[in-house]
Structure formats: structure tokens, C-alpha cells
N, C-alpha and C positions, 0 to 999 in steps of 0.2 A: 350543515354549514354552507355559507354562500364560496366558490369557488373564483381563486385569485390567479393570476397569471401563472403563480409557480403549480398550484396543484392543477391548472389547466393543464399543463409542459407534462408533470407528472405524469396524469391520467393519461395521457397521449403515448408515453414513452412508455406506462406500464405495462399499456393495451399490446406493444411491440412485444417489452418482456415474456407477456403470456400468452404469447406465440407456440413458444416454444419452453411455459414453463406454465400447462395450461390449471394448476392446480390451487397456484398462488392468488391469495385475497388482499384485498387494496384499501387500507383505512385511512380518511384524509382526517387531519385535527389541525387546530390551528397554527403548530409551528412547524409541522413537516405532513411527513407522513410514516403507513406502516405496509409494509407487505408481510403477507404471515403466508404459513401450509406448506405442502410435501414440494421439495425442490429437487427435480433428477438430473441424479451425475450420470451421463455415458458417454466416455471416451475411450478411444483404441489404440492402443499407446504398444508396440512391440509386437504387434498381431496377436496380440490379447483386450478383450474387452472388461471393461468395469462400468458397469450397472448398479444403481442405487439411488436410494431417495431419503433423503434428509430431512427435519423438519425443522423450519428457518423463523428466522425473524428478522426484518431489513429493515432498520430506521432511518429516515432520509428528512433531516431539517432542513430548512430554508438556507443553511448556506451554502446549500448544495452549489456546485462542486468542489469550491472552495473548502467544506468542510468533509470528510469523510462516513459516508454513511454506517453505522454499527450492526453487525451482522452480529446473531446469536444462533444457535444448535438447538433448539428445543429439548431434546430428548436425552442430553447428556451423554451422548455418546462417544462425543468428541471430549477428551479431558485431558489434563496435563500430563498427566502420566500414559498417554496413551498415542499422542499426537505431537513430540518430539517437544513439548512445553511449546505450542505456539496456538495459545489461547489466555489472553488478560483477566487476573483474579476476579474481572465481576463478570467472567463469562464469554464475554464476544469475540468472537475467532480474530487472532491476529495476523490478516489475510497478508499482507507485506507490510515494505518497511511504509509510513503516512507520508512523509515527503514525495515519495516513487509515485504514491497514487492520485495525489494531488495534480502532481505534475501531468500524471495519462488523461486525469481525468479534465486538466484545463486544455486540451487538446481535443478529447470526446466526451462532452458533458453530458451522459448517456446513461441511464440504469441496464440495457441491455450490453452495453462494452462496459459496464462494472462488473456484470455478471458474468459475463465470458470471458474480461482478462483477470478476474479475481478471486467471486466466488468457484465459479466451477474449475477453475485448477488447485484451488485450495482443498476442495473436497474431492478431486480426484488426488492429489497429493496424497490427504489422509489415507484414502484404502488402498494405494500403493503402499502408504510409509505401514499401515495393519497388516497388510501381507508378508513385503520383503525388509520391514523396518528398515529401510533408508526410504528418503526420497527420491522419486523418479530424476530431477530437474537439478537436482544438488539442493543448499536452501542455506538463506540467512540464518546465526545464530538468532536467538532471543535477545532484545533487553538491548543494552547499549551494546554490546558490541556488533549486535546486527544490524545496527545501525551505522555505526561505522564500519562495519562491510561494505554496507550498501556504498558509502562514500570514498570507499575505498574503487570502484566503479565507478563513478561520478569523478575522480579524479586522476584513474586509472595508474592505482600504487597499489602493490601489494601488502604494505605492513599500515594497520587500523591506527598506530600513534603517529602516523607521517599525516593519513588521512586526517586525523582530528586535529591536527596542528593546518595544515591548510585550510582546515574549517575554519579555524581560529582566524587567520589571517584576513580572510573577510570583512572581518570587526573591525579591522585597523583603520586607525587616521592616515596612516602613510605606508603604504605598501612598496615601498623601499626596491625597485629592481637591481641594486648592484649588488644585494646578498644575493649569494648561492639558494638557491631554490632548495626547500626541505627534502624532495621528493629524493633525491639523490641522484638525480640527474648528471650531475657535475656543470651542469649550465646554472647563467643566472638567472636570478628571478622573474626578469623583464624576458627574458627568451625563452621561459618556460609555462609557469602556471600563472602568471600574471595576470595576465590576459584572461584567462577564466573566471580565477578569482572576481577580477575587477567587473566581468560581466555579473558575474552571481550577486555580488554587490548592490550594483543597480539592478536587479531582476526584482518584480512583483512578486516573487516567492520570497525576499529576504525573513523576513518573519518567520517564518519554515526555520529557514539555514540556522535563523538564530536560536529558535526552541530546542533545534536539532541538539546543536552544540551546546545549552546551558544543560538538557536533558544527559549527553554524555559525560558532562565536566561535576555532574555531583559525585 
């Protein structure tokens, strides 16, 4: 196939990747592409080392970075019951929360900082969490309420229904600052999360926030 600006970018960035992941194969098709073969984890995390090699599959569409590339495990290795449930019923590892990486990645729209801030700590994750069953780093639950963990950071509250009501509040026509701000503050609205809100609002991510949020709210 004749090569377009994105799989030029690609082939450019993959050539980086397989620097240092010299095992991976690069197939270009017309709405993205694939990298396939053996991917190795070694990190030294505690003055202990973990060594290992996976076999992957990284799908990367055109709307890269905008949309999130889907990673799979070839070998089945990694499976729900094995890996704290943080892998999606049709297979591909559920590296973090997709807002979070959205956002790294509109900052470093990179296959090689997708693989260093995402694959390879996911799969060192795993042979930690196979070893000592926790996770090294702590870890989001699965499923909606890992999400509103995540948001729970993002807005920095501890309890996930204060988070997803602030999510909510984004949606509004009138973000009212003389109410008492949810977060429990004791301040009001306009001296509190206002202000963030009303940026998240107008942010280029809005679309995100709002998936996010109809996503928790079924």
C-alpha cells in the first residue's frame, strides 16, 4: 500500500520503538496499523529484577492519539482471573483508566512513551501482582468504579460519589457558585471546584468527561 503521512509518522516512531523492543513487526493497512511479536519487560523495582517477554499485539488507528491504541497478550497468559480482572471480555489488556491516557498521550503523541508509560508498567505490574498478588504501585479498581477513582484524583476527593457528582456538574447550564461546593469543603462553589469544572467544560477533552460520566451513570 502507498504510504500517507500517518503511517510515514508511524514507521518513523516505530523504528524508535524497536530500539529497544528489537523483536516487534510493523504491519501498515489502510486504517491504522499493527505491531505484533515478543515484547520484553525488565524493570528493577526494590533491588529485585523482573525479566520477561510477552507476546503482543498493538493496534494503532488513524486516530491516533486521540483514540487509544488496543493492546492484546497473544498467549493468554494474562487472564482475569489471574491479573486482578484488568483485562476487557474481548481480550485487550486494560492498561489504565482511557481518559488518563488520552490526556498523556495529547501531550506525547508517541508509540514509544505509550510503551514506556503504559505497556511496560502494566506488564511489569502483572509479574509483580503473579508473584506477591498485590500490585507494586497500588491500582485502580476495574469497571466504573475505576473510573471514578481515577476522578476522584482529577478532582482530588476521596469518596467516588462526590467525584461523579462533580463530573456531573460539568453538564450544567448553570454552574451556580453560591452553592456549597459538593466536595465537602465547607467553601462555596465559586471558591472551590468552580473554576476546574468550568475549565473541564471548555476543554477539547469534553467528549471524554462526558462518555466518562454516561459510562458511570448506567
Amino acid at each position: 500500500m502507498k504510504m500517507d503521512a500517518f503511517h510515514e509518522k508511524m514507521a518513523d516512531q516505530f523504528s524508535e520503538l524497536r530500539r529497544g523492543q528489537p523483536h516487534l513487526s510493523l504491519l501498515l493497512y489502510d486504517s491504522g496499523i499493527k505491531i505484533t511479536g515478543p515484547y520484553v519487560v525488565y524493570v528493577e523495582f526494590n533491588n529485585e529484577q523482573f525479566l520477561d517477554s510477552f507476546s503482543l499485539e498493538i493496534v494503532v488507528d488513524k486516530g491516533f492519539p486521540e483514540t487509544v491504541p488496543i493492546v492484546k497478550e497473544l498467549e493468554r497468559r494474562i487472564r482475569p482471573v489471574n491479573c486482578g480482572a484488568h483485562i476487557y471480555p474481548d481480550g485487550h489488556l486494560c492498561l489504565e483508566v482511557n481518559t488518563r491516557i488520552i490526556f498523556e498521550l495529547n501531550n506525547n503523541p508517541n508509540l514509544l512513551f505509550f510503551s514506556d508509560t503504559f505497556i511496560q508498567p502494566y506488564l511489569f505490574g502483572f509479574l509483580y501482582y503473579q508473584k506477591y498478588h498485590r500490585f507494586p504501585f497500588g491500582e485502580y479498581a476495574h469497571g466504573k468504579k475505576g473510573v471514578l477513582e481515577y476522578y476522584c484524583t482529577v478532582f482530588d476527593v476521596c469518596d467516588v460519589g462526590i467525584a461523579k457528582e462533580l463530573l456531573g456538574l460539568i453538564f450544567g447550564d448553570n454552574l451556580k457558585g453560591h452553592r456549597y461546593c459538593p466536595c465537602g469543603s465547607g467553601k462555596r462553589f465559586r471558591d472551590c471546584h468552580r473554576n476546574q469544572t468550568v475549565t473541564m467544560k471548555e476543554s477539547e477533552f469534553l467528549d471524554h468527561y462526558y462518555n466518562d460520566f454516561l459510562f458511570v451513570s448506567r
